[in-house]
C-alpha positions as CSV (number, residue, x, y, z in Angstrom):
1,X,0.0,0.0,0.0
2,X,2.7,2.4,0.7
3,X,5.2,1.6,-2.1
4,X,1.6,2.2,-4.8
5,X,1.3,5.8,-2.7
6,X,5.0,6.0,-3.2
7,X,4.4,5.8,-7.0
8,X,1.4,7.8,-6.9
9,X,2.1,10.8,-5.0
10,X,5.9,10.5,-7.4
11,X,3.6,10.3,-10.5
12,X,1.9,13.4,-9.6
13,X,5.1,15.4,-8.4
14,X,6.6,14.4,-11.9
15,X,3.0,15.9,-13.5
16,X,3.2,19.1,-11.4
17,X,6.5,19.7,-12.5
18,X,6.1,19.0,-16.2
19,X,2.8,21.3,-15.8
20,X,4.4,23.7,-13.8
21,X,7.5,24.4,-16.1
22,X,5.1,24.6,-19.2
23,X,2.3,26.9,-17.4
24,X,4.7,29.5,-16.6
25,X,6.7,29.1,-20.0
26,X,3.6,30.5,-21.4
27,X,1.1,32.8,-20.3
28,X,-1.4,31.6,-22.9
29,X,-4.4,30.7,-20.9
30,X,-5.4,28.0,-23.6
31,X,-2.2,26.5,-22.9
32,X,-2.9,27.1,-19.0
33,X,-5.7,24.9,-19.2
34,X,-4.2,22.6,-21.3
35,X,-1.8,21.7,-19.0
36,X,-4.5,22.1,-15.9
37,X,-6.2,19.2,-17.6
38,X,-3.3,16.8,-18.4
39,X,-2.4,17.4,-14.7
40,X,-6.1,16.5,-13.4
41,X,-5.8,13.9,-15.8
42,X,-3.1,11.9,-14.5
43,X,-5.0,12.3,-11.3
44,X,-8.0,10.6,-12.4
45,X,-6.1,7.8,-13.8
46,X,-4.1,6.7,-10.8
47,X,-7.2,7.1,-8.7
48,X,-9.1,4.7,-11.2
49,X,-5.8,2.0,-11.1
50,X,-6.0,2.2,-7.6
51,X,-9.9,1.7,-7.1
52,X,-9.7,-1.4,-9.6
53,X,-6.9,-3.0,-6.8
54,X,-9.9,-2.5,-4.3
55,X,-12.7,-4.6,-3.4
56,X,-14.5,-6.4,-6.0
57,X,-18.2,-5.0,-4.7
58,X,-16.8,-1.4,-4.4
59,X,-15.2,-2.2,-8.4
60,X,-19.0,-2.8,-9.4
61,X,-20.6,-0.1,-7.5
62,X,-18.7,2.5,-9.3
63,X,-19.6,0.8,-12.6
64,X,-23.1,0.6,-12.1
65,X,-23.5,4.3,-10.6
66,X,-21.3,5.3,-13.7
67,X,-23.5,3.8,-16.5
68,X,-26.1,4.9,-14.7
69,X,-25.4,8.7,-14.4
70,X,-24.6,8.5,-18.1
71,X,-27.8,7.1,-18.6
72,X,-29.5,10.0,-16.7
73,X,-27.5,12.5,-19.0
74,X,-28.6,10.7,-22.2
75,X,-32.0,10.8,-21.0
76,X,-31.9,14.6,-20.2
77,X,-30.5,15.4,-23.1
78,X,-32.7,13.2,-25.5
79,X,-35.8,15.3,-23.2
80,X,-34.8,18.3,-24.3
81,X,-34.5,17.3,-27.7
82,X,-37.8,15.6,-28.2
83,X,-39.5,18.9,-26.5
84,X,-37.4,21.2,-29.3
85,X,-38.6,18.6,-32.0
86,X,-41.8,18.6,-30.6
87,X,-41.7,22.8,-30.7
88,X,-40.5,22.6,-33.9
89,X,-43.0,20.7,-35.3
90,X,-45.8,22.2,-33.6
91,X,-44.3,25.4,-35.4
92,X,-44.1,24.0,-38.7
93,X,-47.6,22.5,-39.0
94,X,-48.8,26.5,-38.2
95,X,-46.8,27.4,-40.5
96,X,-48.4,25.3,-43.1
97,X,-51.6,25.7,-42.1
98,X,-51.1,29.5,-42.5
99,X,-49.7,29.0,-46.2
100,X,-52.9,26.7,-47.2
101,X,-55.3,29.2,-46.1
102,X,-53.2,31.8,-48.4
103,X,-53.0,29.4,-51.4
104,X,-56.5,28.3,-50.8
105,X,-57.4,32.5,-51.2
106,X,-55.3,32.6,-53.9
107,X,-56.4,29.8,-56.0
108,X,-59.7,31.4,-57.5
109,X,-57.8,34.8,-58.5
110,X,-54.5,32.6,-60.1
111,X,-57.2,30.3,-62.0
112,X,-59.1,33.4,-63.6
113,X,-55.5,35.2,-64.3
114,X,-54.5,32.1,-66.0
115,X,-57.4,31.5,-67.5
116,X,-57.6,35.4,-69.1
117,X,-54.0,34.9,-70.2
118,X,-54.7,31.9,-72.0
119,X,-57.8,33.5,-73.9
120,X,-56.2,36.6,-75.3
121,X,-52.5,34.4,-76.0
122,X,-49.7,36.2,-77.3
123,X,-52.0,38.3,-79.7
124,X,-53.0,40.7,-76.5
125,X,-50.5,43.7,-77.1
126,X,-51.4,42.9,-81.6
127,X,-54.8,43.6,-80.6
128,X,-54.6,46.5,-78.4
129,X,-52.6,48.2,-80.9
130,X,-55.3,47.7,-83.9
131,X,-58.2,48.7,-82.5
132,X,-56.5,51.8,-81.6
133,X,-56.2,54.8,-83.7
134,X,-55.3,57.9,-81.5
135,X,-51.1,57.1,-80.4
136,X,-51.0,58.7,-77.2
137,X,-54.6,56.8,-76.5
138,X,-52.3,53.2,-77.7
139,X,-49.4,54.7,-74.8
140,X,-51.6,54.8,-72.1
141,X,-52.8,51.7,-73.1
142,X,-50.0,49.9,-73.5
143,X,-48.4,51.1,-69.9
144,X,-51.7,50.3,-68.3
145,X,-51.5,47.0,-70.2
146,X,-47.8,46.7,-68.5
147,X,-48.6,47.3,-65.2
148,X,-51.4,44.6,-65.5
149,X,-49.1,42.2,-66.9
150,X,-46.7,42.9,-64.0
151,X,-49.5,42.9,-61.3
152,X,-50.4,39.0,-62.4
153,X,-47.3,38.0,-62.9
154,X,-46.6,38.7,-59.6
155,X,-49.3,36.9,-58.1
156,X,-48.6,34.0,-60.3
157,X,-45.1,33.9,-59.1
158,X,-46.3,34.8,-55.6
159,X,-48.7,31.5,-55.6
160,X,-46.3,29.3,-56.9
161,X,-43.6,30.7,-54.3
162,X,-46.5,29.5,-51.3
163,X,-46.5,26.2,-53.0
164,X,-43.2,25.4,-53.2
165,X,-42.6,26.4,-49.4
166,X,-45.3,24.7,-48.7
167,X,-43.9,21.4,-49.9
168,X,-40.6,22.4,-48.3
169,X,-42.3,22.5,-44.7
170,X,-44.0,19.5,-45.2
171,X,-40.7,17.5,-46.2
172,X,-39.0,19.7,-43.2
173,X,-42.1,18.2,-40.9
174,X,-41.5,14.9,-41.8
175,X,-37.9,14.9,-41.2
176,X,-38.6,16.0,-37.8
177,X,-41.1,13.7,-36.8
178,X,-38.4,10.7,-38.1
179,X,-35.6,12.8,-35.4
180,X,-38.5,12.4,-32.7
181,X,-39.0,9.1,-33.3
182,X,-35.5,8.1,-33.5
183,X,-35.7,9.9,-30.5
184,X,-37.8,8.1,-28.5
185,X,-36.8,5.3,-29.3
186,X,-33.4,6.0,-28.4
187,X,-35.1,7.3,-25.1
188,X,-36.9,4.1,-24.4
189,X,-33.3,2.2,-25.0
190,X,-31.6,4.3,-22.5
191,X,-33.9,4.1,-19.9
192,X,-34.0,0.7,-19.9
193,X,-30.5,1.2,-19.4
194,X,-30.6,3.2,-16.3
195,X,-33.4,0.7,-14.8
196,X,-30.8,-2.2,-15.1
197,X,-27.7,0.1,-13.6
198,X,-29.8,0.5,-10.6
199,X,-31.0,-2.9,-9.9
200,X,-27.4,-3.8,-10.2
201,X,-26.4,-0.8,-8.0
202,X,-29.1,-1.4,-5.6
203,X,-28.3,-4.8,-4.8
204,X,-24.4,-4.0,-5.1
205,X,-24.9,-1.3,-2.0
206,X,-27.3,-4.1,-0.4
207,X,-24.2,-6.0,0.1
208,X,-22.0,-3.9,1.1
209,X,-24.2,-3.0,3.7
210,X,-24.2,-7.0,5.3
211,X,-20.4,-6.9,4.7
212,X,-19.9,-3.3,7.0
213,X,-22.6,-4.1,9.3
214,X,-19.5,-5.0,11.6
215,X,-18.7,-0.9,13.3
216,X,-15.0,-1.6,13.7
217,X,-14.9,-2.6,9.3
218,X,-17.6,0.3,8.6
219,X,-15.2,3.0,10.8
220,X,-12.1,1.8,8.5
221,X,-13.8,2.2,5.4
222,X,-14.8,5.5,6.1
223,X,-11.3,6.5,7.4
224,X,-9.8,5.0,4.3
225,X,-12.3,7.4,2.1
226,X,-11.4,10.4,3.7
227,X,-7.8,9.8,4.0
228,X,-7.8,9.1,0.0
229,X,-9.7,12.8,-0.3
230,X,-7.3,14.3,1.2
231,X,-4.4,13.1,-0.7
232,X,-7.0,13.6,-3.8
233,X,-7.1,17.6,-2.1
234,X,-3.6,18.2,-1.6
235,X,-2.8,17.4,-4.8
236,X,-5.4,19.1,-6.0
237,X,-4.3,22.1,-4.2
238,X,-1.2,21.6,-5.6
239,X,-2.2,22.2,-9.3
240,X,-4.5,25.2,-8.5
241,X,-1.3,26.8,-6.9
242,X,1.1,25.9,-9.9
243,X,-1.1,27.3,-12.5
244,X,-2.8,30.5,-11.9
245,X,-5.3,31.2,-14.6
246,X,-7.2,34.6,-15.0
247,X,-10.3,34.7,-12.0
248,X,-14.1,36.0,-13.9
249,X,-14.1,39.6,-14.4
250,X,-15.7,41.6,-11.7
251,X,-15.6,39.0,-9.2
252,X,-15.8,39.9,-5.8
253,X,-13.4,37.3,-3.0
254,X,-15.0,34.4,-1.3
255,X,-13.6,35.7,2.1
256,X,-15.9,38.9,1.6
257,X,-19.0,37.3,1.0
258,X,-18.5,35.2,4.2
259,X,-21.9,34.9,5.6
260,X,-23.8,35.8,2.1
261,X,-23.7,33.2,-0.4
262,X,-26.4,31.3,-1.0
263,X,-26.6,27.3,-0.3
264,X,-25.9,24.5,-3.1
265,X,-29.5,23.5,-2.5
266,X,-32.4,23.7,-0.4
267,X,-32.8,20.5,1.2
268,X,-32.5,19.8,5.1
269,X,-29.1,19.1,7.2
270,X,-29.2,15.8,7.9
271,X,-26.2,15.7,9.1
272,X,-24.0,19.1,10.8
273,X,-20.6,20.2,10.7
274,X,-18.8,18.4,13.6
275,X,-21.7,15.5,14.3
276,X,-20.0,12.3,14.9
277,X,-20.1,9.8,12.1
278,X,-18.5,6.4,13.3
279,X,-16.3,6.4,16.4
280,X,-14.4,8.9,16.5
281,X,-15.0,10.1,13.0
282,X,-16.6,13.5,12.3
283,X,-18.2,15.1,9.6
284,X,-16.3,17.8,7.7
285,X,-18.7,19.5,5.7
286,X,-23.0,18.8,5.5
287,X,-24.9,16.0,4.2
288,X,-28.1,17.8,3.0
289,X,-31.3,15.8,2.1
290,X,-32.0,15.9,-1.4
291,X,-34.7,15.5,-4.2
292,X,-33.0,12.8,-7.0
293,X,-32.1,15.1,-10.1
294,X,-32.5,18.2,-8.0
295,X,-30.4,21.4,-9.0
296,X,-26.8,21.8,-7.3
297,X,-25.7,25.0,-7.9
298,X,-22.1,26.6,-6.8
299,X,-21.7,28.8,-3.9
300,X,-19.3,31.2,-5.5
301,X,-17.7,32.0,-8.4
302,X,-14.8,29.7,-9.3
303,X,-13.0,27.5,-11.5
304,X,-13.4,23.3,-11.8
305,X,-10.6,21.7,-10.5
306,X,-11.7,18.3,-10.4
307,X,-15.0,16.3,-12.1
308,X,-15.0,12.7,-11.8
309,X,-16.0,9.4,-9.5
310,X,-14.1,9.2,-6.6
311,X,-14.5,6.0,-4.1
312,X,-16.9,6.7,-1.0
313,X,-18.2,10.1,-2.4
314,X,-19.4,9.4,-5.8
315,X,-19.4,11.7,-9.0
316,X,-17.5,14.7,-7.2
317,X,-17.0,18.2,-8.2
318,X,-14.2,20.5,-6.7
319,X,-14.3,23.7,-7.0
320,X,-11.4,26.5,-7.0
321,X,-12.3,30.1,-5.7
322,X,-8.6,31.4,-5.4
323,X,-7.3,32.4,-2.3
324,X,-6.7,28.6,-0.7
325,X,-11.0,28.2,-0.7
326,X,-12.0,25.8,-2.5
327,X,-15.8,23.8,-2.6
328,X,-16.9,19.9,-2.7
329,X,-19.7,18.5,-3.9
330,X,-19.9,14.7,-3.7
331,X,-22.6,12.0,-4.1
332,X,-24.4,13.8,-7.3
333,X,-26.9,12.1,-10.3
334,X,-24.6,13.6,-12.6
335,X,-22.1,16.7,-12.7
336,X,-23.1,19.5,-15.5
337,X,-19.3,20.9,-15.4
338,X,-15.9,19.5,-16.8
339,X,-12.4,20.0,-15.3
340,X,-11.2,23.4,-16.2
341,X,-14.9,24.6,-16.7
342,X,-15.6,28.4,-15.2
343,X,-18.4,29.0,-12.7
344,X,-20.3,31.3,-11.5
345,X,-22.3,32.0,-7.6
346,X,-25.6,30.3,-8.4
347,X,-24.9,28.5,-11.9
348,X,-26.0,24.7,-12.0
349,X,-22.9,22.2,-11.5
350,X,-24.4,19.1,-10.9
351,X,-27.8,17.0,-10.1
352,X,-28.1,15.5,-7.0
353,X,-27.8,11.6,-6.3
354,X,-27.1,8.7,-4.0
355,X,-23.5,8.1,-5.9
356,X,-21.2,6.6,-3.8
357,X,-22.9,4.4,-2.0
358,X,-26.0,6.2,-0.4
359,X,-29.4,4.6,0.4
360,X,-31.3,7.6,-0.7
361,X,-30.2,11.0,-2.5
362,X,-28.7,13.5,-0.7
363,X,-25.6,16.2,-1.5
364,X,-21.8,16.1,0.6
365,X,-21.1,19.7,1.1
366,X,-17.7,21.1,2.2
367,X,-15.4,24.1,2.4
368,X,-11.8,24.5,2.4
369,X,-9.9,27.2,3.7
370,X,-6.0,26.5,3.1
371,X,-6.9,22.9,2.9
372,X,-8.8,22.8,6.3
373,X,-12.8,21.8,6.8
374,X,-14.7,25.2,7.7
375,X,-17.9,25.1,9.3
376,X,-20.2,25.9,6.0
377,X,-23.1,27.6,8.7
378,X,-20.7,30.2,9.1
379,X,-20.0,30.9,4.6
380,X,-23.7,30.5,3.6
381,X,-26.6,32.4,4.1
382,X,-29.8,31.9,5.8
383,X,-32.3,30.8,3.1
């Protein structure tokens, strides 16, 4: 165990370095972020190596909670995709309807211009011009006779212009409806999906549950999850220090809006800042009760510094505020942000879950000053 935390933590130091050296070589912040990624990256991929080395029941937890939050995105997205379809086609068919009542109007008036056309044939201006005798009479004529010419050759044109977009929103319609029904059934496919994920998941946690039902084995897993989010923090830390990328313009410090910001959600504590967990094992942050899907939005303005499963607390977001303050939000549906992604106080991050192992949904709150839990009753505001 210590030897693979040797080569982690000597993994990472080489990363930082290599990021370090090419951060501050330049002052691009594409390149910045570039590197902020690559860092985060080789992050994520010892954490996964390590988790596979771990039990076999935690090894399918993590799979099942993982297809199953991508499940949940596909079926969110594919949602708001058959309501734009559905929008669009609901458009489209008043749109048609609105160019068959004009064509409908215009039918009558097109048949008798084409019908008076036909009669008089090319010999219309011949005629005009012999049964005429006066010349300035025959000039009137003839540029009354233009303007008549132009006047139903307009409407003509006019008609068969309806027609012809006519048939292109009815092609256009039918092209939508086969996108909504690809939809659906694509819909249909992943929810099926999702309901298998979580009968896999739910009978994964129930045995995890018999297996930790013993304090002394539930106490060390717990310890062993926290100590790993540490080391996941400090190295975190690490990278937010080593690359220093431009904050959102007119952003105001976490440390002044101490006591204002408002809460991740709205849910209940369910369990406090300080509340004993197992043994001697406190809490660090809140657990909140939570609706499944429900909103989680950040506290502050910040940058992602870390978006990704992580054993014992699920899909996890990290956020960076500058300063040493940073955010964590653990046990969510799904997470709405990638590494490197910009926030702001308020802006949807993630949707909250039972990831991680939880009987029922509910959202892991913490804040970090200098790498140290703070009491969040004291940063947030009453709601």
């Amino acid at each position: 165990m210590k030897l693979n935390r040797l080569v982690i933590n000597g993994a990472l130091s080489f990363a930082l370095l290599v990021v370090s050296v090419s951060a501050f070589s330049n002052a691009d912040d594409k390149a910045k972020l570039a590197s902020l990624k690559s860092a985060i990256s080789t992050l994520e991929k010892q954490l996964d190596k390590r988790d596979n080395e771990k039990n076999s029941l935690l090894a399918e937890l993590k799979k099942a909670e993982i297809a199953a939050a991508q499940a949940n995105q596909n079926i969110r997205q594919l949602n708001i995709k058959i309501d734009q379809l559905g929008n669009n086609i609901s458009g489209l068919g008043r749109q048609q309807t609105k160019l068959k009542s004009s064509i409908k109007k215009q039918n009558a008036m097109v048949s008798e211009q084409l019908a008076a056309a036909y009669k008089m044939g090319n010999q219309e201006p011949i005629k005009l011009l012999l049964n005429q005798e006066d010349p300035q009479q025959l000039a009137r004529l003839l540029k009354y006779y233009s303007y008549i010419l132009e006047a139903r050759n307009e409407k003509i044109s006019n008609y068969i212009a309806d027609v012809d977009r006519l048939s292109a929103l009815q092609m256009k319609s039918i092209e939508q409806k086969r996108l909504l029904d690809s939809a659906k059934t694509e819909l249909e496919k992943d929810q099926q999906t999702l309901l298998a994920s979580t009968k896999r998941r739910q009978a994964t946690v129930k045995q995890l549950n018999v297996s930790l039902q013993n304090d002394k084995t539930k106490l060390s897993k717990l310890q062993k999850e926290r100590s790993e989010l540490e080391e996941l923090l400090q190295n975190v830390r690490s990278v937010a220090k080593k690359i220093a990328l431009k904050s959102p313009p007119g952003g105001k410090s976490f440390a002044s809006q101490k006591g204002l910001m408002s809460w991740p959600l709205k849910g209940r504590i369910a369990h406090a800042f300080g509340s004993q967990r197992s043994g001697s094992l406190r809490w660090d942050g809140w657990l909140i009760g939570a609706d499944s899907g429900e909103s989680v939005a950040a506290v502050h303005d910040g940058q992602v510094i870390f978006s990704n499963y992580m054993r014992g607390f699920g899909l996890l977001i990290i956020v960076n505020h500058g300063d040493g303050y940073m955010t964590l939000y653990a046990h969510n549906q799904e997470l709405l942000k990638n590494t490197g992604d910009w926030v702001l106080s308020n802006e949807p991050i993630a949707r909250a879950g039972d990831t991680g192992g939880l009987e029922k949904p509910a959202l892991y709150f913490e804040i970090r000053k200098q790498g140290q839990p703070a009491d969040p009753k004291a940063w947030l505001g009453t709601r």
